[in-house]
N, CA, C and O of each residue as an XYZ file, in Angstrom:
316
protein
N      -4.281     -0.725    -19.709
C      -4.693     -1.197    -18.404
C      -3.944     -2.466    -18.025
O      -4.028     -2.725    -16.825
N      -3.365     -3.161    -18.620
C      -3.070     -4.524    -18.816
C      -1.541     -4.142    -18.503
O      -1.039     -5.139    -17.985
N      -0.562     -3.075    -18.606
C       0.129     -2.465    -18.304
C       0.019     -2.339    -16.328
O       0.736     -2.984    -15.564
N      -0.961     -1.442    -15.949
C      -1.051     -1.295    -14.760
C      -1.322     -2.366    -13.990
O      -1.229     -1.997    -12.819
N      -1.727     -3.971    -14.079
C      -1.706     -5.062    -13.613
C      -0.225     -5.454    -13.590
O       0.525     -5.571    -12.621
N      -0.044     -5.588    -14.594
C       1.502     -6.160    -14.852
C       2.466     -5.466    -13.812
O       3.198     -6.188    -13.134
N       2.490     -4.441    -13.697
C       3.505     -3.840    -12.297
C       3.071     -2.851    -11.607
O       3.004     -1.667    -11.938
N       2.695     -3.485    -10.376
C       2.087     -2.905     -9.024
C       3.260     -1.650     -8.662
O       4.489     -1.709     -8.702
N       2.432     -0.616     -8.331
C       3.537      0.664     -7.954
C       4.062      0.357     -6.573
O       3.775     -0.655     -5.935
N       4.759      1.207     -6.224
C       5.611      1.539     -4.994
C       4.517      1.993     -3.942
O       3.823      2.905     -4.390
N       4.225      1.644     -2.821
C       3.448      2.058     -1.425
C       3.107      3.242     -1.700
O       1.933      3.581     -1.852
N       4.607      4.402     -1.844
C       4.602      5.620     -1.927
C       3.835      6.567     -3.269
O       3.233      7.638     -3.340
N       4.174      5.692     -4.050
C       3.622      6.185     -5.590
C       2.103      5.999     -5.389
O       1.302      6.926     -5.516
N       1.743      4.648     -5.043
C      -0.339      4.350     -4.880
C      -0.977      5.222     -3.836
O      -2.074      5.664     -4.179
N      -0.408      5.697     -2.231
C      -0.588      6.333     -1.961
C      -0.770      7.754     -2.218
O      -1.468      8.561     -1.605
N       0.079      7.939     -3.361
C      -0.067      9.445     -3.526
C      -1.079      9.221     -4.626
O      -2.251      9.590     -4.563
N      -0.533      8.597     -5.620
C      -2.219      8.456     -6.692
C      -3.643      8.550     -5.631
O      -4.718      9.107     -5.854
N      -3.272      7.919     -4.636
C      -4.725      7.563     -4.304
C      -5.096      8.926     -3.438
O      -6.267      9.300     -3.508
N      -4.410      9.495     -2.834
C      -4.789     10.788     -2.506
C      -5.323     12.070     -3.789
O      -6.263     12.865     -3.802
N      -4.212     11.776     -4.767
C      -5.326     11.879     -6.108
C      -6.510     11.962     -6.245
O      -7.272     12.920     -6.122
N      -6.644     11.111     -6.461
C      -8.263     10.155     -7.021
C      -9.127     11.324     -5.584
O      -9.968     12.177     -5.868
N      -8.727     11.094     -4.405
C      -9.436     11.355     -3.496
C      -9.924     13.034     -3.390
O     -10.973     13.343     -2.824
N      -9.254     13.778     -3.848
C      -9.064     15.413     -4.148
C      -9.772     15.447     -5.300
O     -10.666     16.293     -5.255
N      -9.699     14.752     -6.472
C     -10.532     14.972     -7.520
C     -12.153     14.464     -7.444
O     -13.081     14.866     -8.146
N     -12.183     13.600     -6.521
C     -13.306     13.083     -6.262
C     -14.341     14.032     -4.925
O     -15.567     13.925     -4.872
N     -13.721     14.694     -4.197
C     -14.259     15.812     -3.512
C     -14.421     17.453     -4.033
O     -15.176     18.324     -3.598
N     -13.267     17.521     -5.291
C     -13.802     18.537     -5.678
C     -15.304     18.111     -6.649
O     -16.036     19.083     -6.834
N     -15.582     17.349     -6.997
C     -16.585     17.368     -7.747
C     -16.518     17.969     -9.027
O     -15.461     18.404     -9.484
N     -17.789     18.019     -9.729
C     -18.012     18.498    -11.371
C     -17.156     17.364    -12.323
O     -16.477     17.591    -13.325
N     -17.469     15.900    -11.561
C     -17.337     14.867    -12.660
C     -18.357     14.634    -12.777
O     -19.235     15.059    -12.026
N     -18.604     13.654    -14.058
C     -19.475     12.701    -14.305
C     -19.842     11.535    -13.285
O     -19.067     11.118    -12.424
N     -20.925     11.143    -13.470
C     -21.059      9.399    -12.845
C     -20.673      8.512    -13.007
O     -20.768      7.592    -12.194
N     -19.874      8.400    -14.512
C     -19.481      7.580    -14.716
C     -17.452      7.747    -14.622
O     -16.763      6.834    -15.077
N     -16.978      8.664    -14.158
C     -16.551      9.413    -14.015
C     -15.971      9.329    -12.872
O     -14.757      9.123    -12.865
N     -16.755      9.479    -11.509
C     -16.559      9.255    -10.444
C     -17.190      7.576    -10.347
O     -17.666      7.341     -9.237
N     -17.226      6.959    -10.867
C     -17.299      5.362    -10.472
C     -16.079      4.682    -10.525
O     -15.531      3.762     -9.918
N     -15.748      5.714    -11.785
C     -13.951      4.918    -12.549
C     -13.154      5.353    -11.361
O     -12.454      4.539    -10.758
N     -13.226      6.465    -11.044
C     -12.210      7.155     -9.903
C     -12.204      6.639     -8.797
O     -11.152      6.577     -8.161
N     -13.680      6.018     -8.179
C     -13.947      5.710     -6.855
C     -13.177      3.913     -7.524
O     -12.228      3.447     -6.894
N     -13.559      3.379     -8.378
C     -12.579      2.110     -8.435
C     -11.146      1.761     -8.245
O     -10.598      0.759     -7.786
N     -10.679      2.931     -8.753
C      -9.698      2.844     -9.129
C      -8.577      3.169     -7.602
O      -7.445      2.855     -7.232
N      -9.902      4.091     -7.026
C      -9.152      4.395     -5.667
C      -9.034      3.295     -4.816
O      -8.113      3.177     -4.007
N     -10.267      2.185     -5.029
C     -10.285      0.892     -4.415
C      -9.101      0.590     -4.597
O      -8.160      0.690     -3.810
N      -9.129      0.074     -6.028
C      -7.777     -0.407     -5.818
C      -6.149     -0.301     -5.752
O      -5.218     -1.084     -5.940
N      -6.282      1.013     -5.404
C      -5.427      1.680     -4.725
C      -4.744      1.419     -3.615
O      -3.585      1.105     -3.347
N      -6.079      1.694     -2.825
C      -6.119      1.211     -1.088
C      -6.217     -0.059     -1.246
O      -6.738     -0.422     -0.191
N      -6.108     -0.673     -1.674
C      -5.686     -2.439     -1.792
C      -4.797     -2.941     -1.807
O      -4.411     -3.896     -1.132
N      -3.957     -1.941     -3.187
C      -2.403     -2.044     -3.059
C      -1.400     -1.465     -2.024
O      -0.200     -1.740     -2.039
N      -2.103     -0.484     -0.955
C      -1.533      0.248      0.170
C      -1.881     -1.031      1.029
O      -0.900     -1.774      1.053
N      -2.482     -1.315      1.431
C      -3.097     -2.391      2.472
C      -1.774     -3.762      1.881
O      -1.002     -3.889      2.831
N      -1.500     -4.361      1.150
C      -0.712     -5.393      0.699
C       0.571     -4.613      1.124
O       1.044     -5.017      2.186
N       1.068     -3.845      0.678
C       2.450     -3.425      1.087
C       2.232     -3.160      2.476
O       3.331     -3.412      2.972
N       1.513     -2.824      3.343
C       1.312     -2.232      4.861
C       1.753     -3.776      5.673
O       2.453     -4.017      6.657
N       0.983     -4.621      4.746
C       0.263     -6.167      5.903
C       2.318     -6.612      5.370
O       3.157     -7.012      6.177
N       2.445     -6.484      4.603
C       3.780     -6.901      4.197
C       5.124     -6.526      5.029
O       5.869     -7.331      5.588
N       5.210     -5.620      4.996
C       6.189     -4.850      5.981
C       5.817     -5.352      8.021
O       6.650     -5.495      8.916
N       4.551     -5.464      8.078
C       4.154     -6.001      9.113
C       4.786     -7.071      9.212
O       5.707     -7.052     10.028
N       4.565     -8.255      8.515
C       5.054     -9.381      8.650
C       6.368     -9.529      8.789
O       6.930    -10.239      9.622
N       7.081     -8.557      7.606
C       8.813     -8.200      7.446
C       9.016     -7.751      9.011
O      10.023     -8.245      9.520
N       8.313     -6.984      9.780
C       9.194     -6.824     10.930
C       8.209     -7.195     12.068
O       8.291     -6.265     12.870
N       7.207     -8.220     12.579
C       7.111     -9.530     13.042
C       8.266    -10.386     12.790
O       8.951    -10.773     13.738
N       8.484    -10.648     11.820
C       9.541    -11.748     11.709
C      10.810    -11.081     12.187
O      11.572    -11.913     12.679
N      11.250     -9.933     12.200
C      12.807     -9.589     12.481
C      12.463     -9.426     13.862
O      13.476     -9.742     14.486
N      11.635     -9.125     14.594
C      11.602     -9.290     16.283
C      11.616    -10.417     16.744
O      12.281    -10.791     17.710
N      10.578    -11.316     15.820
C      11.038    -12.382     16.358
C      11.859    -13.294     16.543
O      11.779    -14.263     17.298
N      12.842    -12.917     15.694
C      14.886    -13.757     15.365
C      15.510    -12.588     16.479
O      16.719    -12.625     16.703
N      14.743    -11.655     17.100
C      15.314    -10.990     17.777
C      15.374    -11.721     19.230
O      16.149    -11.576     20.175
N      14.436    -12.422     19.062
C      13.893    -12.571     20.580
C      14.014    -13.805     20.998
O      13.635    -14.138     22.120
N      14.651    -14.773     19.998
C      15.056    -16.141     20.138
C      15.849    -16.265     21.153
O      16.617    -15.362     21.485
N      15.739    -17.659     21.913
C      16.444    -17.682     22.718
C      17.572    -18.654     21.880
O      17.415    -19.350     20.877
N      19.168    -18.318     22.999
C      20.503    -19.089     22.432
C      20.608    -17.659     21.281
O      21.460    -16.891     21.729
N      20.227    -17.323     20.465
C      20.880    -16.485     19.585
C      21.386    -14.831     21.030
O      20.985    -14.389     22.106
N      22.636    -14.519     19.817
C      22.898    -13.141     20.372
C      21.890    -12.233     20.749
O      21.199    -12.012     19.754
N      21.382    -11.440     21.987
C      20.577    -10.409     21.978
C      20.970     -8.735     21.877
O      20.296     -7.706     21.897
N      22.494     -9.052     21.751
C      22.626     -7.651     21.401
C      22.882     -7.417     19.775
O      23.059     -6.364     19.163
N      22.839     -8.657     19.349
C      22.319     -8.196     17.700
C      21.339     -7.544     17.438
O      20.225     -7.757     17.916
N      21.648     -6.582     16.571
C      20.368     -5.530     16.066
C      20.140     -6.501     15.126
O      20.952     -7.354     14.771
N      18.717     -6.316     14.623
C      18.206     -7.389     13.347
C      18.245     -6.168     11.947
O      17.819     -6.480     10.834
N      18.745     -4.977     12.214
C      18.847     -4.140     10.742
C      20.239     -4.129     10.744
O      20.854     -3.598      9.818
């Protein structure tokens, strides 16, 4: 577990785990304890989707806004 702290997956990789978790958790015929681990784990899943989401937000907030400066070039693309 101490492993899975240490390096946060890719947007794409937690998302798909977490659609995982989410299919195994609707088919049912787990345990309770079972589906607590799963429903956690999906938390923090969607936690790590939400951090990369708010991230990329900011990444391109900030490139519109060097877009939109005034005195700089406006026919610079910012990619």
């Amino acid at each position: 577990m101490a492993e899975q702290k240490a390096e946060t997956p890719s947007y794409e990789r937690a998302r798909e785990e977490l659609t995982d978790v989410v299919r195994r958790l609707e088919a049912g015929g787990l345990t309770l304890e079972q589906s607590i681990e799963l429903w956690e784990r999906g938390e923090r899943l969607a936690a790590i989707c939400e951090e990369w989401l708010q991230g990329a937000r900011v990444r391109l907030a900030a490139a519109m806004a060097r877009r939109e400066e005034p005195g700089d070039d406006a026919e610079e693309a910012p990619f």
